[in-house]
N, C-alpha and C positions, 0 to 999 in steps of 0.2 A: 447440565449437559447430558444427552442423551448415552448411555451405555456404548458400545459398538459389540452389534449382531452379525455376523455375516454368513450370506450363502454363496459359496463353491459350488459350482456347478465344476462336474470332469473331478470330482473330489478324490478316487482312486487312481486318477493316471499320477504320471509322475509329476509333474507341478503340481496339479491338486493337493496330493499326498504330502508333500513338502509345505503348501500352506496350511492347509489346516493344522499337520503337527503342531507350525510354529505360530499359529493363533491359538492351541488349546494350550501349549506353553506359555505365553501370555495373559493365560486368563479370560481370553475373548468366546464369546459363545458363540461356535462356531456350527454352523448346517452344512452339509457337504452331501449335493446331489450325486446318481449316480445311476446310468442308465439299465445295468440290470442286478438281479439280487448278489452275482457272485461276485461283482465289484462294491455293494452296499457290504456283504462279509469284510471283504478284505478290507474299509474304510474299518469298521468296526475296530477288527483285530489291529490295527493298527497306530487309532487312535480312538481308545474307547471313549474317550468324551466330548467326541465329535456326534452330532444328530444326523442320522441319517436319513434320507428319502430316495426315493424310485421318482423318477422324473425321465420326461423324455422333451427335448428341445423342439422335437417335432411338431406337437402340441401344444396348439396355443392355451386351449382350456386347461392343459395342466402345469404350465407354466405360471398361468395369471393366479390358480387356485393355490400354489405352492408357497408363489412371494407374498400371496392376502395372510397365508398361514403361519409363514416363517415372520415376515415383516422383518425385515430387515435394513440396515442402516447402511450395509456395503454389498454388493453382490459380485463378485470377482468369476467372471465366466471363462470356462477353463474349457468347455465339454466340446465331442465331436472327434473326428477322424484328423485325426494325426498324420498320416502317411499322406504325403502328395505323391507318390504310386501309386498306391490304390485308389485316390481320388478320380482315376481316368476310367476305374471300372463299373463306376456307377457315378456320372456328373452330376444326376437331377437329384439325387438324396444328398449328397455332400453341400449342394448348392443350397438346399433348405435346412440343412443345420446347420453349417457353417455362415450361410449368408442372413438366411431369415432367422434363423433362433435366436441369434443377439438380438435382431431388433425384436421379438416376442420379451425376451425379458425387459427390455428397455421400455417396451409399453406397458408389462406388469409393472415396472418399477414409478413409471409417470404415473399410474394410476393411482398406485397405495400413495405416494406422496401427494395426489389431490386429495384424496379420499381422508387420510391423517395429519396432514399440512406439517409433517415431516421432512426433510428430505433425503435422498434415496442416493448414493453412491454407486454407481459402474464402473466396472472396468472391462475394457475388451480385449481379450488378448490377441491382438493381430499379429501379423508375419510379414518375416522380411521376403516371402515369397511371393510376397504384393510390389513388389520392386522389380520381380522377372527379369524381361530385359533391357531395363533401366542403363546407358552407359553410364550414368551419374554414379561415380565411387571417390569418396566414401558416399552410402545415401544418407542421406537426413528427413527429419520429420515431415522437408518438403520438398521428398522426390518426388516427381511423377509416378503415379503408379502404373506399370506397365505388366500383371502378371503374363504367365505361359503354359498356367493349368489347371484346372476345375479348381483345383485348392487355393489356389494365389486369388484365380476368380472372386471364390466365394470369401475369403476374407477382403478382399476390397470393397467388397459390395457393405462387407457388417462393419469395417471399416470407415468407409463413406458416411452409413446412417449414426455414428457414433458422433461423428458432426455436425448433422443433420438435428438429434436430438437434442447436444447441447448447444446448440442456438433456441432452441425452443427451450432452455430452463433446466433441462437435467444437467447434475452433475455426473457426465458421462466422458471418459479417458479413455486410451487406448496404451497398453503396453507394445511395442514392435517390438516381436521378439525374433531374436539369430539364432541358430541353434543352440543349443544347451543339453548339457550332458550329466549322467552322472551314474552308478550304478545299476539305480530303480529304470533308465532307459529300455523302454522294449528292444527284445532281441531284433524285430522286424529293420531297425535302424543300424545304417550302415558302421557308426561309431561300436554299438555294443556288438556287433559280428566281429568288430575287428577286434576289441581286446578280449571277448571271451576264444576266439581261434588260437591269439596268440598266447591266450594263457593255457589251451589245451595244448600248442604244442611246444612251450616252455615242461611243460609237465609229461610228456614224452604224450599225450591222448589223438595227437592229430599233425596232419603232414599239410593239410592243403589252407587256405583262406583262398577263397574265389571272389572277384569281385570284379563291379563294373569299370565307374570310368575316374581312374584313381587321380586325375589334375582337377578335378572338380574341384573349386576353392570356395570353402566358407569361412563363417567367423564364427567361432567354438566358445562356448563359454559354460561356465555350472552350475547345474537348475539350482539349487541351494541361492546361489547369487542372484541369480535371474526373479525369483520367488520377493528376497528381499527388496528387488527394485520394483515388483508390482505393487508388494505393502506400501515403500514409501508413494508411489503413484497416488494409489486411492487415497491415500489419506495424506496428500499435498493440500494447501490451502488452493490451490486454482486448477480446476478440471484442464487437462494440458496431454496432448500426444507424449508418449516419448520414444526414441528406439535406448532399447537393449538389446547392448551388444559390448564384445571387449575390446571394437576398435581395430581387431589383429587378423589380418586374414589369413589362411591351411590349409593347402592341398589336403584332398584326402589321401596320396601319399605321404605326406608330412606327418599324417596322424597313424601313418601304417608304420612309417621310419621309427617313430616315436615312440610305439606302442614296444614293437619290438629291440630295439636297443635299453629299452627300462628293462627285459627282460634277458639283456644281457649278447642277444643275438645281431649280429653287424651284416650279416650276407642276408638278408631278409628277402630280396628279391628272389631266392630258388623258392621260395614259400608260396608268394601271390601267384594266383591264375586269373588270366582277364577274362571274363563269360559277357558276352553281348548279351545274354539275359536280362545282369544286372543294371543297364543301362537304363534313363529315364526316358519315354517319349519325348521330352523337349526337357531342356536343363536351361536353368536361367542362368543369367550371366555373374560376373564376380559379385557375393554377398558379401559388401566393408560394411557395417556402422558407425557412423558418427554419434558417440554416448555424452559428447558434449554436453548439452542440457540435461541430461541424466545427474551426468557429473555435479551440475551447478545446483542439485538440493542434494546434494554430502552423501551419494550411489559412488562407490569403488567394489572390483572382484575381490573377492579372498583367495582365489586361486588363480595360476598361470595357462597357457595352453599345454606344457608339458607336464606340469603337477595333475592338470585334470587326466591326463594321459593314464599318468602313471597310479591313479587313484584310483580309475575304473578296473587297470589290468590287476593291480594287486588282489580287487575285490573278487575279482572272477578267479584268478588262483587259488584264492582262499575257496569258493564256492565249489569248485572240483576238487579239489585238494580235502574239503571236506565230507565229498561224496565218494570219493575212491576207497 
């Protein structure tokens, strides 16, 4: 039986960073793309026996040249723009890395497996923002996809071809993922604005949290758990969709309620300001998961919605707390 090699692509964002750790902790030799050198650093410092490379999804010739080089036995594709806000500021790029760079690797990946009569593992990480405005709640693996914004777009489309390929032979999966959280979350996301706010003004640093449109319900879950349900994915005996998700759907009032009664404060409302800034061009409609089939190859959370709450805010206290 072949070793398992695997390349991450998106290896420094936050799931990235979270698998590789927990594939060099295993033992697995693990490659972790990275689109420029101050995220190949931070991969490094982080997990020095992770291999690094510069890669850009955009490129098909450095795409195919990477996986001839790496050869690898799993490729778990992580990379690309995160933020479905900034997705509206530039549609045609998002659309060719988010929509065509899976399929670019998907075709490096057919290739080296004709080429070595190997075969080649994918996984896609798709989004439940391929569900848009879907009335279908809970969704399941077979909702219609209805996204409502260059980002939902372009993961439908690399979604779609993920289908596409495995009818043609590749073992090619797709992760549906719900939000997920955890400390390493860029600040640019509305989760880590709220507990680093509430942890600044638990600690006397700040009076205001501003914010958009606080009924907006999703399904919260923590990258750490979300990470482990992609392992078990790719390395399922049968290439198979799945969503991850906890099932549990939260206002993002609930998560501001939450955030601040951990920290002890009950009048939380004189705190929030609503800014029509923060608001989204089009907001899709309720994101549930049904983890059902997740469930049914031995996938559970290790954390709650109120534990992940109160594990982000504790971390951001400590991080000012430790800066003051």
């Amino acid at each position: 039986m072949t070793a398992e090699r695997f390349l991450v692509t998106g290896a420094a964002g936050q799931d990235g960073a979270y698998l590789v750790e927990r594939l060099a902790a295993e033992g697995v030799e693990v490659h972790g793309m990275c689109h420029t050198q101050a995220s190949l650093d931070a991969l490094a410092a982080r997990t020095p026996a992770a291999i690094g490379h510069l890669g850009d999804l955009a490129d098909t010739d450095s795409v195919r040249a990477m996986v001839d080089a790496v050869e690898p036995t799993h490729i778990v594709n992580l990379a690309g723009i995160t933020s479905v806000a900034k997705s509206w500021e530039d549609p045609s790029e998002v659309s060719d890395v988010l929509g065509v760079g899976p399929v670019r690797l998907m075709e490096a990946a057919w290739a080296l497996s004709e080429r070595t009569g190997r075969p080649v593992r994918v996984l896609q990480a798709s989004s439940a923002e391929m569900f848009g405005d879907s009335a279908e709640v809970p969704q399941t693996e077979a909702t219609v996809l209805a996204p409502v914004s260059p980002y939902g777009a372009s993961k439908s489309f690399a979604h779609t071809m993920v289908a596409v390929f495995r009818r043609r032979g590749l073992f090619a999966c797709s992760a549906i993922l719900y939000n997920h959280e955890s400390p390493d979350r860029p600040e640019t996301f509305v989760s880590r604005k709220i507990t680093q706010e509430v942890a600044k003004i638990s600690l006397g640093l700040s009076t205001t949290l501003s914010l958009g449109n606080i009924d907006a319900q999703r399904d919260w879950g923590y990258a750490p758990d979300y990470v482990d349900a992609m392992l078990r994915i790719v390395r399922h005996e049968v290439a198979r969709d799945f969503i991850v998700a906890s099932g549990e759907s939260h206002s993002v009032r609930d998560f501001v309620r939450a955030a601040f009664e951990h920290v002890g404060i009950e009048d939380w409302e004189q705190y929030v300001v609503i800014d029509p800034a923060f608001y989204r061009p089009l907001d899709p409609g309720m994101q549930l998961g049904d983890p059902s089939r997740l469930r049914g190859i031995g996938w559970s959370p290790s954390i709650d919605f109120r534990g992940l709450v109160a594990l982000m805010v504790d971390a951001d206290i400590q991080k000012f707390r430790s800066a003051v």
